[in-house]
C-alpha positions in Angstrom: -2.6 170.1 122.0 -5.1 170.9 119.1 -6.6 167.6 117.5 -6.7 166.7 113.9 -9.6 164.9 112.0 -9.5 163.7 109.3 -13.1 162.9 106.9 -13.3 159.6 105.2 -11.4 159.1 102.3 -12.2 156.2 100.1 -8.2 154.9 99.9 -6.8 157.3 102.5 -8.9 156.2 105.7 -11.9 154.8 105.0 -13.1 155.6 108.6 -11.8 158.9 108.9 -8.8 159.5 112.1 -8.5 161.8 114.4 -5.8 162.8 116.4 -3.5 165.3 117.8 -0.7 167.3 116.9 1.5 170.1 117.8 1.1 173.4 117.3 3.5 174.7 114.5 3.5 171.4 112.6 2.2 171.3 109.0 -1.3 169.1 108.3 1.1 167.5 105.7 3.0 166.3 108.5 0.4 165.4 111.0 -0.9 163.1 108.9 1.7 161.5 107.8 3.5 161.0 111.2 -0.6 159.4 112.0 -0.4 157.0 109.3 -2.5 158.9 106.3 -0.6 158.8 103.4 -1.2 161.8 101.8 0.3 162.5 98.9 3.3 165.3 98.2 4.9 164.6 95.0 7.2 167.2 95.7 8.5 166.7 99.0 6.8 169.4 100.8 7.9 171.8 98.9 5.3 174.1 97.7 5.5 173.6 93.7 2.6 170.9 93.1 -0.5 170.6 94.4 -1.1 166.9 95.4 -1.3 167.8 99.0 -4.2 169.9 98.9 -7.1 169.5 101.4 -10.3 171.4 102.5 -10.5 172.6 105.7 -13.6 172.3 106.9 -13.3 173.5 110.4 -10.2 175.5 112.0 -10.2 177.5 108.8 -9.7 181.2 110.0 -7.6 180.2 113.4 -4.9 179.5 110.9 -2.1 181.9 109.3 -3.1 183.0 105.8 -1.3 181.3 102.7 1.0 182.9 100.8 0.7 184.3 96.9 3.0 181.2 96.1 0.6 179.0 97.6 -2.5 180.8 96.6 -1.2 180.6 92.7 -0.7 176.9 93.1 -4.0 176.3 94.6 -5.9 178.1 91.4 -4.4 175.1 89.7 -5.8 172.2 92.5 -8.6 169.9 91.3 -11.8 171.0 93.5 -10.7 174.3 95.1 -13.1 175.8 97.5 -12.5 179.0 99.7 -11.6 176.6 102.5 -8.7 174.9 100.3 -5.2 174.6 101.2 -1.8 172.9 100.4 -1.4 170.6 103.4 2.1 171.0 103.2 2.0 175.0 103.9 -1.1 175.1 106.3 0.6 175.1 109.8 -1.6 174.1 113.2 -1.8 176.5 115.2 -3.8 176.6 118.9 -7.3 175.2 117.6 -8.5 171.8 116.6 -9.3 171.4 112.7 -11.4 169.2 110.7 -9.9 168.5 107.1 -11.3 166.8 103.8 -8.5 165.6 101.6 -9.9 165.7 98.4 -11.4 162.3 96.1 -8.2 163.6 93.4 -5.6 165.3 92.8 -3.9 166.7 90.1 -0.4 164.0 89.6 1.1 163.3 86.4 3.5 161.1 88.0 1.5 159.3 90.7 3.2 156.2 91.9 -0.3 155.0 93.4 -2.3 153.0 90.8 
């Protein structure tokens, strides 16, 4: 089963997490079924970007994004080549290190 970690996050996990996950699951999901609260103001569904993260390491073992994805990402706060909406980026057979980034971009964040 491919792991999962997770970098520090300042509010997120301090510490960083790691752990594993099925193959086929979203990171979205992962981490939310491993207790990292990240954030997807619309339910998963691919119209906002508050679930964006970096992948640092796993990158290319994954399936490419689609154009819906990539034209929400050109709108994420701190895209990098690497950058993807947790909530479309499915695990597939290899481990993967992800950055969730310091902001996103939430015009109706509950978190204050």
């Amino acid at each position: 089963m491919p792991k999962i970690v997770i970098l520090p996050h300042e509010e997120l996990c301090p510490e960083g997490v790691a752990f594993e996950a099925e193959a086929g699951v979203t990171v979205c999901d992962a981490a939310l079924a491993n207790g990292v609260d990240i954030e997807h103001a619309c339910e998963k569904s691919c119209a906002c970007t508050t679930c964006h993260v970096v992948v640092r390491e796993g990158f290319d073992t994954m399936e490419e994004p689609d154009e819906l994805e990539e034209d929400l990402l050109d709108k994420a706060w701190g895209l990098e080549p690497e950058s993807r909406l947790s909530c479309q980026a499915v695990v597939g057979s290899e481990d993967l290190v992800v950055e969730i980034p310091r902001y996103t971009i939430n015009q109706v964040s509950e978190r204050h």
